[in-house]
C-alpha positions in Angstrom: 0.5 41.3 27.1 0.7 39.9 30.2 3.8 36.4 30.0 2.0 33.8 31.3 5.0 30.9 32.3 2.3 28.2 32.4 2.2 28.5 28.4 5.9 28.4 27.8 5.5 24.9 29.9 2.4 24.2 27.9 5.1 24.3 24.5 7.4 22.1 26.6 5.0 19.3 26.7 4.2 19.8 23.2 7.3 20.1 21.6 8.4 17.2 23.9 5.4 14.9 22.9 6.0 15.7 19.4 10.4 14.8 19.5 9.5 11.5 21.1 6.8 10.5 18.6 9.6 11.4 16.1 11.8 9.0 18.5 9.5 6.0 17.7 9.0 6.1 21.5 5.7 3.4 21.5 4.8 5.5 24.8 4.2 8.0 22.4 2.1 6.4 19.7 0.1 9.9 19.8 3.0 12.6 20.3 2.3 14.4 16.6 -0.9 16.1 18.4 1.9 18.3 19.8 1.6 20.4 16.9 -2.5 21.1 17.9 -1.3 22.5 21.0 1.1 24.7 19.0 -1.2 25.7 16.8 -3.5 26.1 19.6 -1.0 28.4 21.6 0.0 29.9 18.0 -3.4 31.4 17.6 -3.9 32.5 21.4 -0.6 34.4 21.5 -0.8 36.2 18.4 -4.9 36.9 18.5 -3.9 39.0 21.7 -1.6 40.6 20.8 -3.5 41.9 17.9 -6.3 42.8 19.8 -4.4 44.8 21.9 -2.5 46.6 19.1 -6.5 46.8 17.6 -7.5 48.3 20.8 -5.0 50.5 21.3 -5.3 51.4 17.9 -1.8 51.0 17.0 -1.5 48.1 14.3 0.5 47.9 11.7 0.3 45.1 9.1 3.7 45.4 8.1 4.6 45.7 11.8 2.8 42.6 12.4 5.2 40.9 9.4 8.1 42.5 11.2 7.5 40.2 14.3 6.7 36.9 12.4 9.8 37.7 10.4 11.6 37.9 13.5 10.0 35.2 15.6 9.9 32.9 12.6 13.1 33.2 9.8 16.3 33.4 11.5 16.4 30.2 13.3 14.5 28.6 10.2 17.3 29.7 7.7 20.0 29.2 10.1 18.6 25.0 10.7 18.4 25.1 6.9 21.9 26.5 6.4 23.5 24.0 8.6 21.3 20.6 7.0 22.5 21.8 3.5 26.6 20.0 3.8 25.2 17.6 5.6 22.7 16.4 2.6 25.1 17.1 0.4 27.7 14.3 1.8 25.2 12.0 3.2 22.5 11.9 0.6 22.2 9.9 -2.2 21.0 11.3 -5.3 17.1 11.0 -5.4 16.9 12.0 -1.8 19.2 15.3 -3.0 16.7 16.3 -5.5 13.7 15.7 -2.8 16.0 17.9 -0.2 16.3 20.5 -3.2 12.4 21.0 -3.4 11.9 20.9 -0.2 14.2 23.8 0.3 12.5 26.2 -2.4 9.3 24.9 -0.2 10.4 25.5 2.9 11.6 29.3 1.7 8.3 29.9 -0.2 6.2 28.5 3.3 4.7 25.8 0.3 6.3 22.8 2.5 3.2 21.7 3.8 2.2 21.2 -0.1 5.1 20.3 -1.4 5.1 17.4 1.3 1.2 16.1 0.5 2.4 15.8 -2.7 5.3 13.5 -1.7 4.4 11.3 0.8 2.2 10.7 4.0 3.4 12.2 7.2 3.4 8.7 8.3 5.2 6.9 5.9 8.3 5.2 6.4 10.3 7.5 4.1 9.3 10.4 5.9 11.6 9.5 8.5 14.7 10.7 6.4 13.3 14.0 5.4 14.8 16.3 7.0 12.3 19.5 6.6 9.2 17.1 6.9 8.5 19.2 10.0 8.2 22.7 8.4 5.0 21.8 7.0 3.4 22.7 10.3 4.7 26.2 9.9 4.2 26.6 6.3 -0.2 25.9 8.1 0.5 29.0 10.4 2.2 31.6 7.9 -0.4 30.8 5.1 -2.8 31.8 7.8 -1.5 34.5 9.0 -1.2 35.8 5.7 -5.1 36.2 6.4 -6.1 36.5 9.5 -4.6 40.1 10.4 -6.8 41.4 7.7 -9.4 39.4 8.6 -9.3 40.8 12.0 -8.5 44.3 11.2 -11.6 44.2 9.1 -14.1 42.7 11.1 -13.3 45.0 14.0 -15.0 47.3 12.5 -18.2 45.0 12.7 -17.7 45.0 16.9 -16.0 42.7 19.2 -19.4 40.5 19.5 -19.7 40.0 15.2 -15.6 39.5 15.1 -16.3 36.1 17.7 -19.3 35.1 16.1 -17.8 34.9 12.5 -14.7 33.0 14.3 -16.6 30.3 16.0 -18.5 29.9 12.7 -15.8 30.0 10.3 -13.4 27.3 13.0 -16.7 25.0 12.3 -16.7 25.3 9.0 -13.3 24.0 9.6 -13.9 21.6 11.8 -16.7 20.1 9.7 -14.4 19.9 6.2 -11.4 18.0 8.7 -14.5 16.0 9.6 -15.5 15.3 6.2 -12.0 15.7 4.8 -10.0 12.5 6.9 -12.8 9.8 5.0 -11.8 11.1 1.6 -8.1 12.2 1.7 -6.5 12.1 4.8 -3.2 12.7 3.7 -4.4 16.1 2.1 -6.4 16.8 5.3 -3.8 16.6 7.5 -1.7 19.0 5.5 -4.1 22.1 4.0 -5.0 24.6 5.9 -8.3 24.5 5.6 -8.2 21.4 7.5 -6.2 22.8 10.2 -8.1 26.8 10.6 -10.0 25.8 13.5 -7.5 24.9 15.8 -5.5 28.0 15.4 -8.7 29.5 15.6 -9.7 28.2 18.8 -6.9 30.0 20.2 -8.2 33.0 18.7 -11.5 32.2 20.8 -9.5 31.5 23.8 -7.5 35.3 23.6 -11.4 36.8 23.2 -12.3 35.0 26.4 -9.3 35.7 28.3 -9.4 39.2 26.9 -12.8 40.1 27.8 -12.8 37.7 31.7 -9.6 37.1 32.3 -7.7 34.2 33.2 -10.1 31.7 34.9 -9.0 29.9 38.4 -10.4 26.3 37.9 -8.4 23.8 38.7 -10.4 20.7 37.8 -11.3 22.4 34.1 -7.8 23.0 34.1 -6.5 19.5 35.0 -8.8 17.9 33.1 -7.5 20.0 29.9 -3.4 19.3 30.9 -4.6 15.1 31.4 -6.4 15.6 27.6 -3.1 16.6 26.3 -1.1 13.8 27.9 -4.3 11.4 27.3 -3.9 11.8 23.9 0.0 11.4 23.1 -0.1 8.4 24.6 -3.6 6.7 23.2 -3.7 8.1 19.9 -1.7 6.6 17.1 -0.9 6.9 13.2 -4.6 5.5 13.0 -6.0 8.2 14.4 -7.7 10.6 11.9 -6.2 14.2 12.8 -7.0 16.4 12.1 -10.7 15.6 13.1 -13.3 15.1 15.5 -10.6 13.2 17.5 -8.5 16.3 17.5 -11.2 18.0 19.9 -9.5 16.7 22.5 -6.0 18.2 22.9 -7.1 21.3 21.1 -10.1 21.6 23.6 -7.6 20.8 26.6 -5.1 23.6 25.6 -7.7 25.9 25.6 -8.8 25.0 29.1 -5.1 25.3 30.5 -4.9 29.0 28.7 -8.6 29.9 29.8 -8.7 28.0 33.6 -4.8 27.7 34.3 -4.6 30.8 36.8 -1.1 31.2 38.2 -2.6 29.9 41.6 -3.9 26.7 40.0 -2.2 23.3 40.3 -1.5 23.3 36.2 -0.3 26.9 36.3 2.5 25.6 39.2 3.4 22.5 37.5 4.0 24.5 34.1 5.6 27.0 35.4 8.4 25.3 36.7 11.8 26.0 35.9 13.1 23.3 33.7 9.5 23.1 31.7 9.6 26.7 31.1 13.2 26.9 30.3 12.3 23.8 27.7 9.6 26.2 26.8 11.5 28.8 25.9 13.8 26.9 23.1 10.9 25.3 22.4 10.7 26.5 18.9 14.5 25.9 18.2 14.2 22.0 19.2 11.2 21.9 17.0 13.3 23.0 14.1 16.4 20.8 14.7 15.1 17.8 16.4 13.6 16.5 12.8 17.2 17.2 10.5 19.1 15.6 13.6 16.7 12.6 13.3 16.6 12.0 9.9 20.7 12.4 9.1 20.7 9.7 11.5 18.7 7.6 9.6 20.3 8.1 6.6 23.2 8.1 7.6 23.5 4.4 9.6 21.9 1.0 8.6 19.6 0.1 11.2 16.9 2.1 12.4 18.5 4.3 15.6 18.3 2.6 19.5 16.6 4.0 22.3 20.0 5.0 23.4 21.2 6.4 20.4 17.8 8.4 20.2 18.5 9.9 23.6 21.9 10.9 22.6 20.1 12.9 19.4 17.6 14.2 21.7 20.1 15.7 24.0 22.0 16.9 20.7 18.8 18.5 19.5 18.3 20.4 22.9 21.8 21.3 22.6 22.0 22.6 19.5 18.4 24.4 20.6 19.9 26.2 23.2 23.0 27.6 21.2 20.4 28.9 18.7 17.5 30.2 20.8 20.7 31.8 22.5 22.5 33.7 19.3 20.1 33.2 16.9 16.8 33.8 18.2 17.6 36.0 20.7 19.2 38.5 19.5 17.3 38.7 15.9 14.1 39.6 18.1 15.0 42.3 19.5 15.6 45.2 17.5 17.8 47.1 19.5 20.4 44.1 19.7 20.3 43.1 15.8 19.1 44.5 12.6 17.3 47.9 14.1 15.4 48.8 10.5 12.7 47.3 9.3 13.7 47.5 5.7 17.2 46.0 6.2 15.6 43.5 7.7 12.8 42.5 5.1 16.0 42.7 2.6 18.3 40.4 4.2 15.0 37.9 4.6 14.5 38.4 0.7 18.5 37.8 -0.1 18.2 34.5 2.2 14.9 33.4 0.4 16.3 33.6 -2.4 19.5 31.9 -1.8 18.2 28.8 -0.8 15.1 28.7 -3.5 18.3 29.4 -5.8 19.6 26.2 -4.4 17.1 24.0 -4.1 15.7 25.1 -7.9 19.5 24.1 -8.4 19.6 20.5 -7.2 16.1 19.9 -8.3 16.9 21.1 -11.8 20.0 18.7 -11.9 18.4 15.7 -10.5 20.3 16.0 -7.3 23.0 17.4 -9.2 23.6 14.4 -10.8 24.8 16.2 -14.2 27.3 18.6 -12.0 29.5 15.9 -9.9 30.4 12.6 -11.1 30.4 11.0 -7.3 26.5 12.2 -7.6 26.6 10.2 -10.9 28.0 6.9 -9.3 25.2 7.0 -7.5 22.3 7.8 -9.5 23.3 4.6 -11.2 23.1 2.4 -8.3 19.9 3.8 -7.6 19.0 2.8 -10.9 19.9 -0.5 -10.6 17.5 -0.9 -7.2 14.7 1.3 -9.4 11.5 -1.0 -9.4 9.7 -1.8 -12.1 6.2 -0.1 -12.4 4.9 -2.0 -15.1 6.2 -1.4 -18.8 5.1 2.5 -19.3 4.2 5.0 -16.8 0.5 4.3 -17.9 0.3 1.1 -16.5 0.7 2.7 -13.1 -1.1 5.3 -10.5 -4.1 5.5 -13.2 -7.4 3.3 -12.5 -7.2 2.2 -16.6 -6.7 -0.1 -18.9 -3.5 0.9 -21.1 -2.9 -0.1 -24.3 0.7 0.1 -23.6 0.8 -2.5 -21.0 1.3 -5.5 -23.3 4.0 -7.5 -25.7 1.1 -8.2 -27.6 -2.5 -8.0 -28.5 -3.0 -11.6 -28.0 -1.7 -12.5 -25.0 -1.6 -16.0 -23.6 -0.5 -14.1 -19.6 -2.0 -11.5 -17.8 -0.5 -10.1 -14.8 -3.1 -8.9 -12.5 -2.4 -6.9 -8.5 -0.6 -4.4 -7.3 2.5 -3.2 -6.9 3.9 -6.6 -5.7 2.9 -7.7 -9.3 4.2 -5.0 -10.5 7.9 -6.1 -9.8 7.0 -9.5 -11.2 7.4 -8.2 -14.7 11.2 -8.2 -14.9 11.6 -11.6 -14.0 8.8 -13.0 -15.5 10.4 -11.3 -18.8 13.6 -12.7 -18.4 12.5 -16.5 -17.9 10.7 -16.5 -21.5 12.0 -14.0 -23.6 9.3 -12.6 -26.5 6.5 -13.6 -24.6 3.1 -12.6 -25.2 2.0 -10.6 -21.9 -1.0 -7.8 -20.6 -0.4 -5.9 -17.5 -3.3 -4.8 -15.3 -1.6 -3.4 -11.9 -2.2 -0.6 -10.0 -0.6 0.1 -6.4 -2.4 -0.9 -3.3 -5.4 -2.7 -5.0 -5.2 -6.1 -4.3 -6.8 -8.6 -6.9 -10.3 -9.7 -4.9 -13.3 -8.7 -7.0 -16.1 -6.5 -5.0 -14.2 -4.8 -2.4 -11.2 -2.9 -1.3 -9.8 -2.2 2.0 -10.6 1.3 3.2 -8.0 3.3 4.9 -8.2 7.0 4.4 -4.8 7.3 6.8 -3.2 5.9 3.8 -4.2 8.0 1.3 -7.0 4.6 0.5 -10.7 6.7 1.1 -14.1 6.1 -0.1 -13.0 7.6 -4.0 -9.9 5.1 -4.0 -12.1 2.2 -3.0 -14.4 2.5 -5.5 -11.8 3.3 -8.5 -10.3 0.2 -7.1 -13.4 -1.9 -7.0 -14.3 -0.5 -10.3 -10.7 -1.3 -11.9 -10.8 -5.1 -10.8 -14.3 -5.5 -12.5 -12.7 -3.9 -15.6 -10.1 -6.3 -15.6 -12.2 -9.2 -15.4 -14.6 -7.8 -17.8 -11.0 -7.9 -20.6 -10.1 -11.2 -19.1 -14.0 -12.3 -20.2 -13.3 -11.1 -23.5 -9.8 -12.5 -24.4 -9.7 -15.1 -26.3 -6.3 -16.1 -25.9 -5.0 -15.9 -22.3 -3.9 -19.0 -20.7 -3.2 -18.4 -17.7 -3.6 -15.5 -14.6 -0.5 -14.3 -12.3 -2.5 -12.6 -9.2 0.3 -11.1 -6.5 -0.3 -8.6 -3.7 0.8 -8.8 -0.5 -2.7 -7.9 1.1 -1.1 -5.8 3.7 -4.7 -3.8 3.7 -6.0 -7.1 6.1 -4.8 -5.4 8.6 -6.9 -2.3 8.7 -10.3 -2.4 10.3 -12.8 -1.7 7.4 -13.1 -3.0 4.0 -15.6 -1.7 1.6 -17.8 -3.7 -1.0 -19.5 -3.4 -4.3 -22.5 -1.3 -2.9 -20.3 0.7 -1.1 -21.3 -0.7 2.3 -18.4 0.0 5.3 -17.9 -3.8 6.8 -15.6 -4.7 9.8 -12.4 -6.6 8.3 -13.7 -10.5 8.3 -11.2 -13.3 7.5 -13.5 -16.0 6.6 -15.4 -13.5 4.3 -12.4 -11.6 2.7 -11.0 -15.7 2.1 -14.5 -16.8 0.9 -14.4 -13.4 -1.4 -10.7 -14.4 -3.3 -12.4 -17.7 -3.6 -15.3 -16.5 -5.3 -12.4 -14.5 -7.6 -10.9 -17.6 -8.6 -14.0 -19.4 -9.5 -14.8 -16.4 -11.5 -11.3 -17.1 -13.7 -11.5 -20.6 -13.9 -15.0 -20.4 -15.2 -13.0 -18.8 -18.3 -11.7 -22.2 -18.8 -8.5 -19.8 -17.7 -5.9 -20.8 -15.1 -4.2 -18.9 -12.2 -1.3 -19.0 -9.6 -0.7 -16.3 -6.9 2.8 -15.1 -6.5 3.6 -14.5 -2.7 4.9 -11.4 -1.9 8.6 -10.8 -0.5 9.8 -12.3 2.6 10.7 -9.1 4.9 11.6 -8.2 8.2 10.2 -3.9 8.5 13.0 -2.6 7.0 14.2 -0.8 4.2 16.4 -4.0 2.6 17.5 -1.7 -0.7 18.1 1.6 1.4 20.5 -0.4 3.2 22.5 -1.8 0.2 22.7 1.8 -1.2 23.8 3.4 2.0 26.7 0.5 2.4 27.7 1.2 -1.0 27.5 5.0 -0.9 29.5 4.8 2.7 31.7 2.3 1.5 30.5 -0.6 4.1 31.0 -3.7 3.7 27.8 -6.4 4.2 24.9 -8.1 2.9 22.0 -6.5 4.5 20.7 -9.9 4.8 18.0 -10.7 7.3 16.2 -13.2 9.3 12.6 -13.4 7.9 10.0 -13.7 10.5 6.9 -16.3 9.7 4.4 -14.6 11.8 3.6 -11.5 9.6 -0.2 -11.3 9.4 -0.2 -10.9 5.9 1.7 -13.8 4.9 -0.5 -16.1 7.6 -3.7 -14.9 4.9 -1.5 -15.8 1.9 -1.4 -19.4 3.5 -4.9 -19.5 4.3 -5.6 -19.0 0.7 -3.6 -22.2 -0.2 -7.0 -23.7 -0.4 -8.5 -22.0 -3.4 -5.0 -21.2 -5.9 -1.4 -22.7 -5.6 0.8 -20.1 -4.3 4.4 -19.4 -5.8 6.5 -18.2 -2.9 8.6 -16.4 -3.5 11.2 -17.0 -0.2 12.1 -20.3 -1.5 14.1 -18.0 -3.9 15.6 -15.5 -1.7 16.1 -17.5 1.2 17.3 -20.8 2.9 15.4 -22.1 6.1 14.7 -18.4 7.6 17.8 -16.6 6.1 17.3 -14.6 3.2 19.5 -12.6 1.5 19.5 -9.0 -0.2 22.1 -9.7 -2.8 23.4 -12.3 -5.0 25.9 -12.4 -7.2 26.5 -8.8 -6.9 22.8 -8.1 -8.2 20.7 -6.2 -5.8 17.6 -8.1 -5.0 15.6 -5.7 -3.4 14.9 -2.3 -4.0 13.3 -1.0 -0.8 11.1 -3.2 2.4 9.8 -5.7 0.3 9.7 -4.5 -3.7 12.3 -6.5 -6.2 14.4 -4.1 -7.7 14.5 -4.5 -12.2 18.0 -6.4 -11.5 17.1 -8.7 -8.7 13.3 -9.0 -10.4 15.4 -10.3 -13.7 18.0 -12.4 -11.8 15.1 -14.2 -10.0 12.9 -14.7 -13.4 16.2 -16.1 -15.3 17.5 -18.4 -12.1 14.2 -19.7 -11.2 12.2 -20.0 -14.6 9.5 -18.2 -13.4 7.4 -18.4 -16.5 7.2 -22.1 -16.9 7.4 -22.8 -13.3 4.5 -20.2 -12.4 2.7 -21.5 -15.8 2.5 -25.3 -14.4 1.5 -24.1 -10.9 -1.6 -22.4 -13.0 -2.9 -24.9 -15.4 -2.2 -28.1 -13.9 -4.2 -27.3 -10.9 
C-alpha cells in the first residue's frame, strides 16, 4: 500500500480535535467527532490492506491478528502499566474499584461496555476515568473480530456483491444510530452496531480508491477537510452522535482519502511536516492524553486552567513521542522485536492476563479496601459523603411503587421527586424521629404530572419519559387513596428546563415553554390540594458546577487543609424556575441553611455537607434535618398555606 502523508495529517487533526475537547477548550465544543475520522481512517487503512492481501491471494487471518496485535497492544499495555501506581496513590477507594474493572475491560476490549454501563461519555465523572478513552478501540477490535471473515467470505461472491452488501449493511447501521440516539443515546454512542457504518465507510472509500484511484479535486476535497473542522467547533455534547449528524465528518474524511491527491491543496496542507509528524504519534497521544487528564483531575481541587491544560498537553505529546519511539516502533516491526508470531501471541496472553488478574483483584476487594488499611480510612470517608437513595435499593432506579419505602403503612408524609428528594430523607428523619413516612422518588423525574423532559443525550428517551410520566400518575393515583397523609414534600431541582423538548401525556414532542411547564406544576398542586392534602417544595442545593464533596475527599485524602466552600451564583436557570413557582407552593430553600448572604459552606462542624455538585451527603442531610427542624418547619410551610 501506497503511504499517503495527507492521512497521517488527517489523524493529526483528529487526535488533536479530540485532546482539546478533553481540554474543555469551548472552541472545541465538537472535538469528540475525532474519533469518526479515526474510525473513518481505521476502516480505509485496514480494508486495503486486506484487499490487497485478498488480491494477491496471500491472507492470513492469524496474520491479520499479528498486525493488530502489533499496531494495537504494546503501547495499550504499556499506558495501562504506567496509570496503575498512579491510581493506586491518588485514587480514593470507589474510584479504585471502577479503575479495577476498567482494567479487566480494557484487557478483554469490553471497555466500550463496561463504560455504558457506568456512565455517559459526557458526564462529569467521566472526566476522572482514566481509560474512558479505550472504549473507542474496544468499537474497532470487536469489529475486526468480523470483518476479515466477512470479507474473506464475500470475496468469493465478487468485488461488485462484496460493495453492495457493505453499503447496505453501513445503512443498516446508519439507520439503527438514527433510530438508536431517540431511545438510548448513551448505549448508541457506545455499541458497535451504532458505530459499523463509519468504519465501514472507509471500507467503501479503500474499494473506490482501489478500483479509480486517488481522485484530484480540490473543492470535494476542501469541502470534506472544512466538514471536519466545521463540526469540532459547531457541534456539542447535544449533538446526537452517532447519527444523521455524524454524516458530516465521516462523509468529509472520506472526501479527503477519495479527492485529496498529493497535488491538491488538502493533500499539501496535510502533509506538512509537523501535522504528519503529530500524525505519526497520533495513536500514542490518543492513549495518554485521557490518564494524563484525568490524574489531574483527581489529583488537585479545582478543575485544571487553560495553562495547566497546555502544560498536560505538551506532557501528553511528550510522553507520546517516547512511546511511539520505544514502544511502538520497535514492537511493529518484527525484525527489531519479538520475530515469532507465537512468542508474540504469548507474551500478549501473559499481559492480558496480568492486568484482568489485577483489576478482578481491586474489584473483588472493593478497591482493596479489605487488603490496606489507608484504603480503609478512606472507604469510610466516602461513606460518610454516600447519599442517601431512599431507605432500600427499591426505592431507587425502578419506575415502582415499593413497599419498602415507608416507616409505616399509614403515613401522615410522602416524599415525592427525584434524587434531590431523595437526600431529603436523612434530615427529614432526624428532625422527628419515629415518624410515619412513604417515599416515592426516582432520579431525574421531577414531580409535574403529564410530562417529562426528553433528553436522549442523557440517557432520558422516549421509554424514560413515559415510565416517568407513567410513575408520577402512580404516585398520585396512592396519594388519592391514602387516607392519612397530611402533607406532600415535592423537591427536584428541574435541571431538565434546560433541554429543548419536553414530552406530555399523549406522547406529543413540545418545544420547552416556561409559562406552560409553570401552568403545568400548578395544575399538580391543585391536583394535591384537591385531596384536602398540603404541600411545600424543597429547593434544591445552592451550587456553583463543581464537585463540592469530591473536593472534601480529595483534601482529606491529600491531607489539605480547607473548606471547599463557595460563592453561590443566583443566576442558575434552574433556580430562576424554582422562584417563578413561588406563586403556586411555598418553597423551603434550602441555602438559607448552608449559606450566609452568597457564601455557603461544604462543612460544618466537621460533618460533610455535601456529597458531590449539589446532593446532601446522609451526614450533612442529618445535620441539616436535626439543626433546622426540617419536619415541623417544612410541615407549617405545607398546611398553613
Amino acid at each position: 500500500m501506497k503511504y499517503r502523508p495527507e492521512i497521517d495529517g488527517l489523524r493529526a487533526l483528529a487526535v488533536l480535535a479530540v485532546i482539546m475537547f478533553h481540554a474543555e477548550f469551548k472552541w472545541f465544543s465538537g472535538g469528540f467527532i475525532g474519533v469518526d475520522v479515526f474510525f473513518v481512517i481505521s476502516g480505509y487503512l485496514i480494508t486495503t490492506i486486506l484487499i490487497n492481501d485478498l488480491e494477491n491471494q496471500r491472507f492470513s487471518v492469524t496474520g491479520f491478528y499479528e498486525r493488530r496485535a502489533r499496531r494495537i497492544l504494546p503501547a495499550l499495555f504499556f499506558v495501562t502499566l504506567i496509570c496503575i501506581p498512579f491510581a493506586w496513590f491518588w485514587m480514593l477507594p470507589s474510584q479504585m474499584m471502577d479503575f479495577s474493572q476498567s482494567l479487566v475491560a480494557v484487557s478483554l476490549f469490553l471497555s466500550n461496555i463496561f463504560f455504558w454501563a457506568q456512565s455517559g461519555y459526557f458526564a462529569p465523572s467521566a472526566d476522572a476515568m482514566p481509560m474512558l478513552h479505550t472504549w473507542s478501540l474496544a468499537v474497532e477490535e470487536q469489529y475486526y473480530v468480523v470483518f476479515p471473515v466477512f470479507l474473506l467470505l464475500a470475496w468469493r461472491l465478487g468485488r461488485r456483491w462484496v460493495v453492495g452488501l457493505i453499503v447496505i449493511i453501513a445503512l443498516i447501521s446508519l439507520l439503527l444510530s438514527e433510530i438508536g440516539w431517540r431511545r438510548d443515546a448513551v448505549a448508541n454512542f457506545y455499541l458497535p452496531h451504532a458505530r459499523i457504518w463509519e468504519l465501514l465507510a472507509g471500507s467503501i472509500a479503500a474499494f473506490v480508491v482501489r478500483q479509480y484511484g486517488v481522485q484530484r479535486n480540490n473543492l470535494a476535497a476542501l469541502s470534506g477537510l472544512l466538514a471536519i473542522i466545521t463540526c469540532a467547533f459547531v457541534y456539542d455534547d447535544q449533538t446526537p452522535i452517532p447519527s444523521v449528524y455524524a454524516l458530516a465528518p465521516v462523509l468529509g474524511t472520506v472526501g479527503v482519502i477519495v479527492f485529496a491527491d498529493a497535488q491538491t491543496w488538502v493533500a499539501r496542507l496535510l502533509g506538512t511536516r509537523v501535522l504528519v509528524g503529530l500524525g505519526l504519534i497520533s495513536y500514542s497521544a490518543y492513549l495518554w492524553h485521557q490518564p494524563v487528564f484525568a490524574f489531574a483531575r483527581i489529583r488537585i481541587d479545582e478543575s485544571p486552567s487553560v495553562w495547566l491544560y497546555l502544560g498536560l498537553i505538551v506532557l501528553s505529546l511528550g510522553l507520546a513521542v517516547l512511546s511511539w519511539r520505544f514502544v511502538e516502533t520497535p514492537f511493529r516491526r518484527p525484525r527489531k522485536l519479538i520475530r515469532h508470531r507465537l512468542t508474540l501471541f504469548s507474551m500478549c496472553a501473559a499481559a492480558t492476563a496480568l492486568f484482568a488478574g489485577f483489576g478482578a483483584l481491586g474489584s473483588q476487594t472493593q478497591g482493596f479496601v479489605t487488603l490496606s488499611q489507608k484504603q480503609r480510612d478512606l472507604a469510610e470517608l466516602e461513606r460518610r459523603v454516600e447519599i442517601n437513595y431512599g431507605m432500600s435499593p427499591d426505592c431507587e432506579w425502578a419506575f415502582n411503587l415499593s413497599p419498602n419505602c415507608e416507616t409505616s403503612n399509614a403515613p401522615e408524609l410522602l416524599l415525592w421527586g427525584d434524587s434531590y428528594a431523595m437526600h431529603l430523607y436523612q434530615g427529614i428523619a432526624a428532625s422527628k424521629p419515629g415518624m410515619a413516612f412513604k417515599q416515592h422518588t426516582i432520579s431525574s423525574c421531577s414531580p409535574i404530572l403529564g410530562l417529562a423532559g426528553w433528553n436522549p443525550i442523557e440517557g432520558r428517551g422516549f421509554d424514560w419519559v413515559k415510565n416517568c410520566i407513567g410513575f408520577n400518575n402512580a404516585v398520585y393515583e396512592w396519594l388519592q387513596a391514602s387516607e392519612t397523609v397530611e402533607f406532600v414534600i415535592l423537591s427536584s431541582p428541574f435541571d431538565w428546563v434546560e433541554s429543548e423538548k419536553i414530552i406530555n401525556a399523549d406522547g406529543e414532542v413540545l418545544d420547552i415553554n416556561p409559562e406552560f411547564l409553570d401552568q403545568q406544576f400548578g395544575a399538580t398542586i391543585q391536583k394535591i390540594r384537591a385531596l384536602g392534602v398540603g404541600v411545600v417544595l424543597v429547593s434544591p442545593t445552592p451550587r456553583n458546577g463543581s464537585d463540592i464533596g469530591k473536593c472534601l475527599s480529595r483534601k482529606f485524602h491529600h491531607s489539605r487543609n480547607g473548606s471547599c466552600g463557595f460563592d453561590y451564583p443566583n443566576d442558575q436557570h434552574s433556580d430562576d424556575f424554582v422562584r417563578g413557582l413561588e406563586q403556586h407552593v411555598p418553597v423551603y430553600w434550602l441555602q438559607d441553611d448552608i449559606c450566609v448572604g452568597r457564601a455557603c459552606v461544604a462543612q460544618m462542624n466537621g460533618v460533610m455537607i455535601y456529597r458531590d455538585s449539589g446532593h446532601l451527603s446522609k451526614e450533612g442531610s442529618a445535620h441539616l434535618g436535626a439543626r433546622n427542624q426540617w419536619y415541623d418547619r417544612m410541615k407549617n410551610l405545607a398546611v398553613q398555606d
